[in-house]
N, C-alpha and C positions, 0 to 999 in steps of 0.2 A: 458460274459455280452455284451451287445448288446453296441457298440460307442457313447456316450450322446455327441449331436449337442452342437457345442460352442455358449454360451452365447454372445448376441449383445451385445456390451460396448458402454454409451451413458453419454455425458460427458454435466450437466445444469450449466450456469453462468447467475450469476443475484447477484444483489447485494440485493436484498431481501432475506432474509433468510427463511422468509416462504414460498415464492413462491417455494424456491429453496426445501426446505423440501416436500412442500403437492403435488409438480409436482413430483420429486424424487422418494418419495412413492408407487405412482400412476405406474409411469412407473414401479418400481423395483415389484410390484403386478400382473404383467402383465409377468412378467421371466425376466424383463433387468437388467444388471448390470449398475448402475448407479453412475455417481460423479459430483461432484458438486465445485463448485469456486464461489467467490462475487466478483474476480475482474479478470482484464487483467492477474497481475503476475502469480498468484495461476492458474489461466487457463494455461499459456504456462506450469507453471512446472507439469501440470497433463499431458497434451500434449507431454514431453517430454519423460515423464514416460511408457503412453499406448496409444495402436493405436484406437482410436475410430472410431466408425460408424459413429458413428449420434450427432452432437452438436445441442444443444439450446442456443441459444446465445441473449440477454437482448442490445436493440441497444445504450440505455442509462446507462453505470455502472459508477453511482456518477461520478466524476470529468471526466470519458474515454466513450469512442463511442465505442460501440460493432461491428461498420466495419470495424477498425482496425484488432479485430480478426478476424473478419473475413475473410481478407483479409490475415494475417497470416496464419492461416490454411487452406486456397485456395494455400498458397508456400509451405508452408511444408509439409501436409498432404490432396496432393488434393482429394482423394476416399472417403473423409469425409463428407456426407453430412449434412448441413447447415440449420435451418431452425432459423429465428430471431424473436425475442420478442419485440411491441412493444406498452406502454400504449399510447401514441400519435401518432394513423396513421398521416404519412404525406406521401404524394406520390414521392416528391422527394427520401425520402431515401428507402420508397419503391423499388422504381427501380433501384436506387445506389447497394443496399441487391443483384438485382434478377442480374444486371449489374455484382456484385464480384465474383454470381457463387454461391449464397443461392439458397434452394432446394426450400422455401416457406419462406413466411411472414405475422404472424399471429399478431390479437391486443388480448392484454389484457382484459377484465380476459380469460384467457384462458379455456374453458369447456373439460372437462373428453374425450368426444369422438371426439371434435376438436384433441386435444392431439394424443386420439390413434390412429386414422385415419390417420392424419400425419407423424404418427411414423412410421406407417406400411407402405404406400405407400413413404416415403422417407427410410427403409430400402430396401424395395423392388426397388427402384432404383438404391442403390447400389450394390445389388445382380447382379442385371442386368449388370451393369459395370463392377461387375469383373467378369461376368462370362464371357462378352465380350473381355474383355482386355484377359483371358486366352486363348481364341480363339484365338484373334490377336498374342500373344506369340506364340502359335502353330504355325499358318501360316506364320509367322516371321522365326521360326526353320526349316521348310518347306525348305523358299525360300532360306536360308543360305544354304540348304544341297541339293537343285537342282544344275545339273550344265546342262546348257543348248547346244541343238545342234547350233554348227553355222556351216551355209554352205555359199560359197559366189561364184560368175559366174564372168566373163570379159567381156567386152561389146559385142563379139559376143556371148554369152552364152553359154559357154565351162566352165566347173568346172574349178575352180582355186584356191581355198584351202577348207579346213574346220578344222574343230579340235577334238581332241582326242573321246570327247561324241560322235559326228557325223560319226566317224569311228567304234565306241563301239556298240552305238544303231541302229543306221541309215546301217552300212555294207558299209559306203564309204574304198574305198583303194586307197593309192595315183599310183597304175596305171588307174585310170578314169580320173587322172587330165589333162584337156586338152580335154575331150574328151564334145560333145554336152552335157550339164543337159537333155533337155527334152528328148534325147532319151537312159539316162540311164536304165537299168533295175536292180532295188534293190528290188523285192518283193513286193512294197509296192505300193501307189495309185500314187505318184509322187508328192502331191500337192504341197510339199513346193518349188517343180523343175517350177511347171505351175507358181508359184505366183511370183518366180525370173524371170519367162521369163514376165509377163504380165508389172512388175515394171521396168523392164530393156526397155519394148514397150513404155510403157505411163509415164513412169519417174517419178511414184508416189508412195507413200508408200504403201502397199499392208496389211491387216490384217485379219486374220482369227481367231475366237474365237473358241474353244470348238471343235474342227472337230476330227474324227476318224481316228488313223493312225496306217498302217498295218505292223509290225515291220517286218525285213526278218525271225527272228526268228517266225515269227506267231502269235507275244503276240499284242493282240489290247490296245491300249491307247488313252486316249483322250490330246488332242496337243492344245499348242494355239502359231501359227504361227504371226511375225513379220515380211515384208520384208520391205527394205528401200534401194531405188536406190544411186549408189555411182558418186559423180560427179567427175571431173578430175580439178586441177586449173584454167585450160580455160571454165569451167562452161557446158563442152559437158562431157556425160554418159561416168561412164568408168565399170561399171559395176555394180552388187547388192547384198546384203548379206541378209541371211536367219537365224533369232533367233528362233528355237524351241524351244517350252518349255513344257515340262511334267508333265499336270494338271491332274491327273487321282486322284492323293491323294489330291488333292487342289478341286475337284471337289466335290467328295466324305465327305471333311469340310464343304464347303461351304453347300451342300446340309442337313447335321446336322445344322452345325448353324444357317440357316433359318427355321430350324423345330423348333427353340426357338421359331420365332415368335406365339405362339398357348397360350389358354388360354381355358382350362376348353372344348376342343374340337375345340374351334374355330381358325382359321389359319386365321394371316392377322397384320401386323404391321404398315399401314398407319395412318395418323393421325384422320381420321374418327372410325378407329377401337379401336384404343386406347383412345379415347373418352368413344366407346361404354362399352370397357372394367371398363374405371372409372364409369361410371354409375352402370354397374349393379354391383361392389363389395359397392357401396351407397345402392343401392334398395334389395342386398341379405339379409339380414338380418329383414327385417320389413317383414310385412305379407301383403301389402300395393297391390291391384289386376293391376297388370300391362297389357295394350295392345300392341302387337308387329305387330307393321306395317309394310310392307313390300313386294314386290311380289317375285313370286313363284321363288323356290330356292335359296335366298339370307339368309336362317339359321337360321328361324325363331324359330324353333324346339331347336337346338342348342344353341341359347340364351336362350330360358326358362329352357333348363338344365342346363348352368351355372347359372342363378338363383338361381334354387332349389340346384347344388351342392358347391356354392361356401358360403350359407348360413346359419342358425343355424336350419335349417329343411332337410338338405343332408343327413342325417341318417333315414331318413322318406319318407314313398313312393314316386315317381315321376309317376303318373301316365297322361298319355296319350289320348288323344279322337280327333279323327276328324271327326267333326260336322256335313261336308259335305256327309261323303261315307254311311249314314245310315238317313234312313227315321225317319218321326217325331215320329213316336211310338218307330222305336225300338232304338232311340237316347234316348227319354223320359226312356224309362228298361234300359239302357245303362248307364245314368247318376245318376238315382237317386233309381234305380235295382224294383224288385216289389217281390210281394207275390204270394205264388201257387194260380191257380184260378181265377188270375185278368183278365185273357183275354184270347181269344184261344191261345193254343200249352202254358201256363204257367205251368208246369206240375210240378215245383219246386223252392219254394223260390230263388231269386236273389240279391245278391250284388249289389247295383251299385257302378259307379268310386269313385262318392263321399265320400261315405263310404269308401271305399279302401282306399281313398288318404289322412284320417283323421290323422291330423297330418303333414301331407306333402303339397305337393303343385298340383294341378291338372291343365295341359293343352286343351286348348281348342283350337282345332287348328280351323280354316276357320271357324271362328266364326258369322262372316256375312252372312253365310246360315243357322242357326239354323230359325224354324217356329215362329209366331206369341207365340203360346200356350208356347214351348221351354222357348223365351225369357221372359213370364210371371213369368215361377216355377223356372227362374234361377237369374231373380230381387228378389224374396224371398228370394233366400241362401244367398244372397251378400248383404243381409238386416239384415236379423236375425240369420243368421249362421246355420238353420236348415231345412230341410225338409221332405217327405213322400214318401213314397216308392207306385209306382202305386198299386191300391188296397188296400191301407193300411190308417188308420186315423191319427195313431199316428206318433208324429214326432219323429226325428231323430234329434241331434243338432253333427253337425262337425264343426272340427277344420281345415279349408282347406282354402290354399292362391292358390286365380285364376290369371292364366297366360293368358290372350287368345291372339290368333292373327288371324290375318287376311290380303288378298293381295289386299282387297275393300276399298273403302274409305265410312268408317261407319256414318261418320258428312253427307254424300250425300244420304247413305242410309235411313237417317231420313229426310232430307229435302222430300225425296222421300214418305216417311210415311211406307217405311217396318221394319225399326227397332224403337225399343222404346227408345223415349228420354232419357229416367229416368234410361232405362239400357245404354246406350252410358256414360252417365256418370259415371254412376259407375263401368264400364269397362274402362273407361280413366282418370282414377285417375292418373297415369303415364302412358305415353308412349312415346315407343321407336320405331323411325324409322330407319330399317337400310337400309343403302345405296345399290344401284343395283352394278354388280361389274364394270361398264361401269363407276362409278363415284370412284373408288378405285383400279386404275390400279396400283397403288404403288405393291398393295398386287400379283399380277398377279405372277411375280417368285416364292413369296414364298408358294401360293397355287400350281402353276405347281409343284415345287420339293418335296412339301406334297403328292399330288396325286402320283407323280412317284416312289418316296417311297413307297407310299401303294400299289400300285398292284403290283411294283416289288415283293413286299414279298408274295402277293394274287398269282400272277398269276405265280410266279418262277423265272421273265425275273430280266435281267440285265440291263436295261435303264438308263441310266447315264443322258441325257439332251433332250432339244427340240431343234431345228438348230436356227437360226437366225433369218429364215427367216418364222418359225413358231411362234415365237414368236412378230416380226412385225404384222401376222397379227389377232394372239390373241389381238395386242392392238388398233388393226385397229376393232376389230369385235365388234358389238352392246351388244352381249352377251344376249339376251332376256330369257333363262331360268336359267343367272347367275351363282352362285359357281356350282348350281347342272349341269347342262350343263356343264361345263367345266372338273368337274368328269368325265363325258359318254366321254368325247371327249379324256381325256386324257387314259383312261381304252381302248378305242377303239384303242386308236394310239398304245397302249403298247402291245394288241394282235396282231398285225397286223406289226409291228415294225421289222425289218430283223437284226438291228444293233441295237449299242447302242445308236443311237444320232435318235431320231425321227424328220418326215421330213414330208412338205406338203402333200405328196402323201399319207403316215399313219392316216390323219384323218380323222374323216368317213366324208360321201358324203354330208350331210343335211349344214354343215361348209364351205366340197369345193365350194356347191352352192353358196355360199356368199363370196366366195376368191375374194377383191376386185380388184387386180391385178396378173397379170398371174403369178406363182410361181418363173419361171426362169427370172422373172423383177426385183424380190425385193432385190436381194443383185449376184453380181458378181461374190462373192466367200465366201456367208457365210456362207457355210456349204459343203460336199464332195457330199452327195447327192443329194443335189438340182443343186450342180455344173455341176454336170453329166449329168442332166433329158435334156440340149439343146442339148447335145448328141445321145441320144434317136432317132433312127429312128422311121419309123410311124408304121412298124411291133413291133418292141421292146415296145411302148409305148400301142399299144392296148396287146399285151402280156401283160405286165403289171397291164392293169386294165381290168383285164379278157372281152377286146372284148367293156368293156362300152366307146364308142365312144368321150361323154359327160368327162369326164374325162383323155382319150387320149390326148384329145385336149387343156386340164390344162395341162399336163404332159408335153408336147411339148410346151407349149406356145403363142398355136395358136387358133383361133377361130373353133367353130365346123364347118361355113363352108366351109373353109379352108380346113379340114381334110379331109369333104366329097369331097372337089375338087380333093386334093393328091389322096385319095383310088379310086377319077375315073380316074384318070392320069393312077394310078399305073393297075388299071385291064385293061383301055384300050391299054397299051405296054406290 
């Protein structure tokens, strides 16, 4: 027999006995295990008894204040969340409630879908918690059971110790002690040697996130380097010491745990997104025609499917239409289908979406290019629920909630006189603007390690991260065709990508065009291969970007004509 999911324990206090009955009810109708107390004591000693989820708590219980407990249950049982009953709003204790670390604060009488609404999104907060805190446990258990490389130089920069991991992993032996760092050879790229010599030059702390290192044994890892220069009591350098640490399994967490951020397709945990999210689990469930505003590839498409799938018509068709890639006739067959005979090449009865979608919910995408005639027979369906099939008299009555969107602004297209008033409004019963991604860079990692995820598993590769210094200027770039653009760019880097750590040079050219600063300007040492590219001679660097000049001259860091000066230097000697 298949494991039956634990029942949520939710624990009502109220000194009302009926409230505490007809709420009780309600909830335990719904699958929750429910109990109930009319005062402070009976509440601790059911508290003391079982772990609950979720309390109700009455901020007035005859002669006691329901902050009390709740401020009890915030020390003893913090995972609990909190929501307060109250027949007299006042805002002081309002904000006292939300102050103690209450989930929500609701007045009296309380309504059935206030109730469940509340219940679900303050369970589903809790979910959230501890599936986070299990994380944090994990990555907790992690860092306990890393032991990190240390390596440490003297103020001429000759090795002078390290310790047993750095002998283990690294290949150090204590006969190199004493000898120059930079010109050891252990197999590997050297970084943590360059960043002891540069902190040892400039007396300053040196840090490297996320860089690739080439272990002697051949295994690549991804490292996240520390140095910090050491001073002597007289306040003059006496040398530096190097903390490696071995993020490959910390990476590889992190890059799950941000794929939590997603909802019903959509990836993004900023506070704009999580807005958008509480919106549409409001609007899933009504049949209410929503308009999604927004321009071109900011998921437009992807909101009207959680719509339809997070709603009591997800079991019913989702069908699709964009209004723009097909002429007014064959939109007109398209939408509302026709009969044999109605026109040339009709050579057999057709369905349209509408029909198809009865029941469910039908999108309209680019709904600001539908014709004159269009938006007449599609103010009818959104009137009377029915229409006619071209060629045909008799109507058809469906059952279909309209999604449309569009990247125009439709309130200018009427000032304008090409769209109909009458329909603008009954297209904008709700709407939903979403944000461009230039206004929700919170989101920008956890789409990059969404995307890097997918094609890894699409394409075969191994891509572990973006450098530093690609990620600076993902948040420097305008972004104009948004999350969709950001897909192509990261799918492009990840064909194109030699290693696991993608780097300026990996993204396509349309991006480089707009690199607002030359690649080897934006970080000193934040990443192994952009470290490299000032290395790069002007042979190596047009090698590299097979010959394209334009790009040589990102590579190097210099101006194209600069480059063109070098390659006439160079053919003239």
């Amino acid at each position: 027999m298949p494991k039956q999911q634990p029942q949520h324990r939710i624990l009502m206090v109220d000194d009302e006995k009926g409230i505490c009955f007809t709420l009780g009810t309600l909830l335990k109708k719904e699958g929750y295990l429910v109990d109930t107390a009319g005062n402070i004591v009976d509440a601790m000693a059911l508290l003391q008894q079982y772990q609950y989820d979720l309390a109700f708590i009455d901020i007035m219980l005859a002669d006691e204040n329901g902050l009390d407990l709740l401020r009890e249950i915030k020390r003893s049982a913090p995972a609990t969340q909190v929501v307060m009953f109250t027949g007299c709003p006042q805002v002081e204790s309002a904000a006292e409630a939300m102050r103690l670390g209450a989930f929500d604060y609701i007045t009296k009488p309380v309504r059935f879908e206030t109730l469940i609404v509340v219940t679900r999104h303050a369970l589903g907060k809790k979910a959230l918690s501890d599936e986070r805190e299990r994380y944090r446990a994990n990555l907790d258990a992690i860092f306990r059971t890393v032991t990190d490389s240390i390596i440490m130089i003297d103020r001429d920069g000759c090795l002078a110790q390290f310790n047993p991991t750095a002998e283990r992993v690294c290949g150090y032996h204590h006969d190199l002690i004493g000898n120059n760092a930079a010109d050891l050879q252990l197999g590997c790229r050297g970084e943590c040697r360059v960043a002891l010599q540069d902190a040892l030059v400039s007396k300053l702390p040196q840090e490297l996130r996320h860089i690739e290192c080439q272990t002697p044994a051949g295994k690549t890892r991804i490292v996240s380097l520390v140095v910090t220069p050491v001073f002597g009591l007289d306040g003059s350098i006496s040398g530096a010491v190097a903390v490696v640490r071995d993020e490959t399994e910390l990476v590889e967490m992190e890059l799950s745990l941000r794929l939590q951020g997603r909802f019903h397709g959509i990836v993004g945990a900023s506070a704009q997104m999580l807005r958008l999210y509480n919106l549409v689990e409001i609007l899933a469930n009504y049949s209410t025609t929503v308009l999604i505003n927004g321009e071109s590839g900011t998921g437009k498409e992807l909101v009207a499917a959680a719509l339809h799938g997070s709603g009591s018509r997800s079991k019913m068709p989702f069908v699709k239409v964009n209004c723009s890639a097909l002429s007014e006739h064959l939109l007109e067959s398209e939408l509302f289908g026709h009969v044999r005979g109605a026109f040339t090449g009709a050579i057999a009865d057709k369905i349209g979406r509408f029909q198809t979608a009865h029941g469910g919910t039908l999108f309209l995408d680019e709904i600001g290019d539908i014709s004159p005639a269009i938006q007449m027979r599609l103010l009818r369906v959104l009137q009377e629920s029915e229409f006619e099939r071209v060629g045909e008299s008799t109507s058809i009555k469906v059952d279909v909630r309209i999604v449309a969107a569009t990247n125009q602004s439709l309130a200018e297209k009427v000032r304008q006189g090409t769209f109909r008033q009458d329909l603008y409004y009954r297209l904008n019963v709700i709407r939903i603007d979403l944000p461009p991604l230039r206004e929700r860079l919170d989101d920008l990692e956890l789409l990059v390690a969404y995307f890097i995820a997918k094609f890894n598993d699409k394409l075969s590769k191994v891509v572990a991260a973006v450098s530093d210094d690609v990620m600076t200027f993902f948040r420097a770039y305008s972004w104009p065709g948004n999350v969709r653009e950001l897909q192509h760019a990261i799918e492009h880097a990840c064909i194109f990508s030699k290693t696991s750590i993608i780097t300026v040079s990996d993204l396509p050219q349309d991006l480089l065009d707009n690199l607002p600063v030359p690649a080897t300007a934006m970080g000193k040492h934040s990443n192994s291969s952009t470290a490299s590219v000032a290395k790069l001679t002007l042979a190596e660097a047009l090698a590299a970007s097979d010959g394209n000049k334009a790009r040589a001259a990102r590579l190097l860091g210099i101006s194209r004509m600069t480059l063109y000066r070098q390659m006439d230097g160079k053919s003239k000697s």
